[in-house]
C-alpha positions, 0 to 999 in steps of 0.5 A: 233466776237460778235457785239451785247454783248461786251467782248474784242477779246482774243489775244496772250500775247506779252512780252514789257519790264515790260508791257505786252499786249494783252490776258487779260491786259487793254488796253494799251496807247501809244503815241510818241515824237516829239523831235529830237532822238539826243537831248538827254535831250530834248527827255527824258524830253518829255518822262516823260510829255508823261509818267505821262500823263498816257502813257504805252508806248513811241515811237521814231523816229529813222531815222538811226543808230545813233538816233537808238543807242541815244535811249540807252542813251535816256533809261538810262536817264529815267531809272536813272530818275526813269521811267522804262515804254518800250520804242519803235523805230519807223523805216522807209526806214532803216533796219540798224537802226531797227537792232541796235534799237533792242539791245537798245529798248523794241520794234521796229515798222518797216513798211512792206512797206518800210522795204525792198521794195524801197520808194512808186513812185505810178509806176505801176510794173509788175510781174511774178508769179516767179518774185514776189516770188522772191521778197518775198524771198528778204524780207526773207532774211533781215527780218530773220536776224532782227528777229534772233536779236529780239529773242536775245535780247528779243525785241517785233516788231510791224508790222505797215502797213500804208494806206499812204506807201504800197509799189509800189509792192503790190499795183501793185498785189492788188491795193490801197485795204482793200486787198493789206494792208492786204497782206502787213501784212500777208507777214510778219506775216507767216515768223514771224510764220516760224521762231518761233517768237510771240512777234508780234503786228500788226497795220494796220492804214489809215486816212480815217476811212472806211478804218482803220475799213474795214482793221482791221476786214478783217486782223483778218478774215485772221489771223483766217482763217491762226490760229494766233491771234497776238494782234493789235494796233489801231490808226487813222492816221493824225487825225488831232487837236483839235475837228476834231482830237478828233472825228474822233480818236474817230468814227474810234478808237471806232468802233473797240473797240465797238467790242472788238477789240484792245490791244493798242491805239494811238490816233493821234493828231497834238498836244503836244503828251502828250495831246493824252493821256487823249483822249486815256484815255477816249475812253478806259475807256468809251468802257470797262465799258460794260465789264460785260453788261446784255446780248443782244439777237437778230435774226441771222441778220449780219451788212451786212444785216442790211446795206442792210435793205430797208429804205423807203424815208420820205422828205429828210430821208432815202432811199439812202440819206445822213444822216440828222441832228436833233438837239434841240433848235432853228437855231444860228450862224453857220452851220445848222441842216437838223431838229431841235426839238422844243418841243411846237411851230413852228420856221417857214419860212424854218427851219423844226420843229418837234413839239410834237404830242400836239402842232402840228397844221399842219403848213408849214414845221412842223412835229409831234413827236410822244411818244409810248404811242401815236401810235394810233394817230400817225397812224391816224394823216396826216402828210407828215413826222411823227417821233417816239421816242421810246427806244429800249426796246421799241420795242417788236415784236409785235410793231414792226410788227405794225410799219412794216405795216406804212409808212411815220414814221421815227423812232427816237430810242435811248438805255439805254442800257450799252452797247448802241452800241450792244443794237441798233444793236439788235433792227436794227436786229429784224427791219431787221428780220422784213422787217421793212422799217422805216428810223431811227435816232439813237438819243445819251443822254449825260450829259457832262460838258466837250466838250472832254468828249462828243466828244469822247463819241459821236464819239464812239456811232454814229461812228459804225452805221455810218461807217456800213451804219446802220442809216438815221441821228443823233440826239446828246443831252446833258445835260450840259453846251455846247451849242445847236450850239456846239452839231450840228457842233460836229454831222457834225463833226461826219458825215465827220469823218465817211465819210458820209458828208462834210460840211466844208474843211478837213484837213488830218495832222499828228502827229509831230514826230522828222521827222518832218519838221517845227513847225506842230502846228503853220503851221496847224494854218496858213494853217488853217486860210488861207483855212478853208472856203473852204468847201468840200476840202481836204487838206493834212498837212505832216511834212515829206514825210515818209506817206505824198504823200500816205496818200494824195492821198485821198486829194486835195492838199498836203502841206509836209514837204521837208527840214527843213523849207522847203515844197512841195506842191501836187496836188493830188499824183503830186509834183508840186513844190518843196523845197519852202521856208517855209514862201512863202509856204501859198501864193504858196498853194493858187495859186495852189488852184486857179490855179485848179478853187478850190478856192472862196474868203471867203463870 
């Protein structure tokens, strides 16, 4: 892959319905019903909303042959109705159900985690090298004779392997990995390939977008390296609502997409599925307008090496800390920035200013900024932190070969490149190249009326250098009508999406589905509502148990759905109490918060 000059990753076509994906088609969005596959109506009606919102695919749940063969009904009606879009199963724990939704859909996600292989214990299994063939070859067996259907009725599958469901076999060979997700698909995909079947996607999600990204980019290392190129769907699962959602779909989605990787999306919200489809929209269009861009050059200097870079330690930017908040205008209410850019006067008491070079006087937590055309006074102005904003056009071999020689900089560095991800990668390689040690702080220009619009944009741009451990901070500007505030919780949010940072409590909640338990909205409000001050924790909101516990075993605490109105709450990947009724379940979870010494009272 090219990770300076964008231009999608060239993939086989696959054939859904009247919609084909992959090779050189759009991007294609996607989202699913949270309706019961039994109601009929119900289903078809949320279909349409999902349909005229822009989708070119609709998933749903079949949790068994019965709701596998409604999907028919659920297709004639549509189709009656005037909508012809491909409709797909979603199938976990049931073969059965994914052999007759072949006969009636356009395609059929099936999970590798528990197609065959039993519901995940976390038990540690052991295996000979000749068991666990044997345990492939059982795979074989049931997986041939749904493909043998899918051919028949000229039906696609998806390969959907889920952080949160791996089966307890290939976590017990290759742990909880980048690795083990890998192998769970790959196992498929070469029987797939013995029997002649190419009508394959894959998808390959996690919650957590350092893993989604790492996994995604090492299964297409070992699709190559084995010579097939099946086209993948993107998505991060239990993003979340909201702000939260919207970013980290964002930072997680758009990485990959920066690359040029992805054929489909869908952008996971605890929402009305409807509402993912103007985000997803968003995201795409915004990546694949660098279609076509001015071609970058840049040194042989991989991302690797680049997170390698020595970055020097200027105050609290750099070297081997956490990556620092800039924002513009003075502290408000709410979450505050590390910096805050000034212009022309000092704040004072502990706020740090960053001032410009000719309003700078030297005082107490105040620090200069400093344009290119001032680079010789930055060199002889003392200061125990001095920044310098440059673009990256900027910086010519000869400036930088300069700035190599400094120290005591932090280089504030921003692109109007098309393509701003692939630009500033290049100026970061020829930074590398140059054994520069400067920390940099990628610095993001937007003019947005819209606080999704920003969101989506902002997580698309920082997510990249975040997730790659390329830069030592964020600097988000917009010309618009959303406030100073605002843009410094949304780099916060971006800081936690990405891993990098926690400020306040995360919660990992999946999108409702007809699996789904209770009313996910209203319960994530309340759990919400009851927790949010709680920073720093992770608090898993499942509405069943399909991914609940595996996804979880990231989180603190879990709250999943068990029954209808019915809950289990977790402590980590340990049920401790089952089948609570539905209104008792807040009080339950903050005593089990209380009960581990995680809770404070709200300040």
């Amino acid at each position: 892959m090219d990770y300076y000059n964008y231009h999608r990753r060239k993939s086989s076509i696959v054939q859904i319905g009247n919609t084909p994906l992959g090779g050189e088609y759009p991007v294609r969005i996607q989202s699913m019903t949270n309706t019961s596959t039994l109601d009929t109506a119900a289903s078809v009606d949320q279909c349409i909303r999902i349909i005229q919102a822009g989708a070119d695919y609709v998933r749903l749940t079949a949790q068994g042959v019965r709701e596998a063969e409604n999907l028919g009904e659920i297709k004639r009606e549509l189709i009656a109705r005037g909508y012809t879009t491909p409709l797909v199963a979603d199938i976990h724990f049931n073969p059965k159900a994914a052999d007759a939704a072949a006969y009636t859909v356009d395609k059929v996600r099936i999970n590798p985690g528990n197609f065959v292989d039993s519901a995940r214990t976390f038990k540690q299994l052991s295996y000979t090298d000749e068991e666990y063939t044997a345990e492939l070859q059982k795979l074989k067996e049931r997986f041939i004779p749904f493909l043998n259907i899918c051919k028949e009725q000229h039906t696609a599958i998806r390969l959907g392997v889920n952080h949160g469901s791996l089966s307890d076999r290939i976590m017990s060979r290759y742990g909880d990995t980048p690795e083990g997700m890998v192998e769970s698909c790959m196992e498929f995909l070469r029987i797939c390939r013995s029997e002649n079947f190419d009508n394959v996607v894959i998808s390959i999600k996690a919650s957590n977008t350092v893993v989604m990204v790492r996994t995604v980019r090492l299964l297409i290392e070992t699709m190559e390296s084995e010579g097939m190129n099946y086209p993948l769907h993107l998505g991060v699962t239990e993003a979340g609502d909201g702000e939260d959602g919207r970013i980290k779909s964002a930072v997680g989605i758009g990485t990959l997409l920066a690359d040029g990787i992805g054929d489909t999306i869908r952008v996971s919200l605890s929402e009305a599925p409807e509402a993912e489809i103007p985000v997803a929209c968003k995201l795409v269009n915004y990546i694949t307008a660098r279609t076509g861009h001015k071609p970058i050059t840049t040194p042989d200097v991989s991302l690797e090496q680049m997170a390698a870079r020595e970055r020097e330690s200027c105050n609290c930017i750099g070297g081997n800390q956490q990556p620092v908040v800039i924002a513009e205008g003075v502290p408000q209410t709410g979450t505050r920035a590390d910096f805050y850019y000034t212009h022309d006067r000092t704040v004072g008491g502990d706020i740090r200013s960053i001032v410009d070079f000719a309003h700078y006087h030297g005082e107490n937590n105040s620090y200069p900024l400093f344009q290119m055309h001032e680079l010789s006074a930055l060199k002889s102005t003392p200061a125990t932190v001095r920044f310098l904003q440059a673009d990256t056009a900027d910086l010519s071999q000869e400036i930088i070969g300069e700035l190599s020689q400094e120290s005591g900089i932090v280089l504030i560095l921003s692109s109007r490149h098309t393509n701003p991800v692939g630009d500033l990668r290049a100026a970061l390689a020829r930074l590398t190249a140059a054994n520069c040690k400067l920390p940099v702080v990628f610095m993001a220009e937007y003019e947005e009326k819209e606080s999704e619009d920003l969101q989506v944009k902002a997580g698309a741009d920082f997510g990249p250098f975040l997730l790659d451990n390329l830069i030592d901070g964020i600097f988000l500007r917009n010309n618009g009508n959303i406030s100073s505030q605002r843009l410094t919780d949304y780099m916060f949010t971006i800081l936690q999406a990405a891993r990098k940072r926690f400020s306040k409590t995360e919660y990992i909640s999946c999108p409702s589905c007809g699996r789904t338990m209770f009313d996910l909205q209203t319960t994530i409000a309340r759990v919400k509502a009851a927790t949010s001050h709680l920073t720093g924790l992770k608090i898993g909101i499942m509405g069943c148990i399909v991914n609940g516990p595996g996804e979880m075993a990231d989180a603190d605490y879990g709250y999943v759905g068990a029954g209808r109105d019915k809950v289990s709450l977790y402590k980590g990947k340990e049920c401790i109490e089952k089948n609570i009724p539905e209104e008792m379940a807040i009080e339950k979870l903050i005593a089990l918060i209380k009960a581990h010494g995680d809770w404070s009272d709200p300040s």
